[in-house]
Structure formats: C-alpha cells, structure tokens
N, C-alpha and C positions, 0 to 999 in steps of 0.2 A: 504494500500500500504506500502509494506516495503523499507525502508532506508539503502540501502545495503552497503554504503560506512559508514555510520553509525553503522552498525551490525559488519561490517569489522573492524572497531575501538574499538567498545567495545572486539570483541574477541582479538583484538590484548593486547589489557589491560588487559585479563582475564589471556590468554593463552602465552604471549610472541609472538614472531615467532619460533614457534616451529609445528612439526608435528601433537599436540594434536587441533592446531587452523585449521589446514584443516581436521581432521575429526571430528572437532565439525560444523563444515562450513556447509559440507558434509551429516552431517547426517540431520543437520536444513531443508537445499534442500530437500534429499530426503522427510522427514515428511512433508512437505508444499506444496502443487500445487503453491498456490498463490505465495509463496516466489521464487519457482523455474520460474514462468513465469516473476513476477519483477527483478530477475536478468538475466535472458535474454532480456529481454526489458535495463537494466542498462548496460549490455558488450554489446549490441548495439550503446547506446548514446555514452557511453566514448570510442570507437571503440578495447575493447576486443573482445576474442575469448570466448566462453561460457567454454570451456575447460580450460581453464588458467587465465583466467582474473579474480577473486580473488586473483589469487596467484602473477600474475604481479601488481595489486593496493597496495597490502599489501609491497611488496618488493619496490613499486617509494614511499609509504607510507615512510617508515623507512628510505630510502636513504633519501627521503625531511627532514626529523628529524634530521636526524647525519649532514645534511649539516647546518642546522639552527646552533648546536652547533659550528659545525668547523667555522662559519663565527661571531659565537661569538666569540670562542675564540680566532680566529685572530686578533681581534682588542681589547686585553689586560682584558679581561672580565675571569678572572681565578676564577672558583667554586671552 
C-alpha cells in the first residue's frame, strides 16, 4: 500500500512546487494500478477530487509551511 501524502512530500522535496512535480506524480499513476487505486481510495478519505487533489494537498501543504514560518517570525524569532 502506498503512502500518498508521503510520496506527495518526498516529491515536493525533490521537485519544489513546480510543474516537473505533477508530471512526475502523473507518470508514477499512470505506471502503477496499485498506486492509482491507493490514491483514489486516499482523495476519498481526505475528501479530494481524484482530479485535483494532489494538486490541492501539495498547495494546503506549502500554505501550512509558510504559515508555520510567519507565526515564527511574529513572535521575534529572526533566521
């Protein structure tokens, strides 16, 4: 069984969020049955659409990120 929010993160570490992360995503899908059925089972749980919901995880991914920083750096914590 694959770990899609997990695979979602390593690609995002690989690839940035950039366009080369959804057709690396993309192509994983297509080559896998297996992987393509666990992430339709996975945008069901988290209630994506099987069309978009990579692409909406990875985007509330990165918002949660940038927020963690901004709320660091609101309270005097300067990198």
């Amino acid at each position: 069984m694959y770990d899609i929010s997990e695979i979602l993160q390593e690609l995002l570490d690989r690839y940035s969020n950039t366009s080369q992360l959804d057709r690396e995503f993309n192509r994983m899908l297509q080559e896998d049955e297996d992987m393509q059925e666990d992430y339709r089972e996975w945008c069901d749980v988290h209630g994506y659409s099987t069309t978009s919901g990579y692409r909406d995880y990875i985007d509330e991914f990165v918002e949660s990120q940038d927020s963690i920083w901004d709320n660091y750096k609101e309270f005097g914590n300067d990198i």
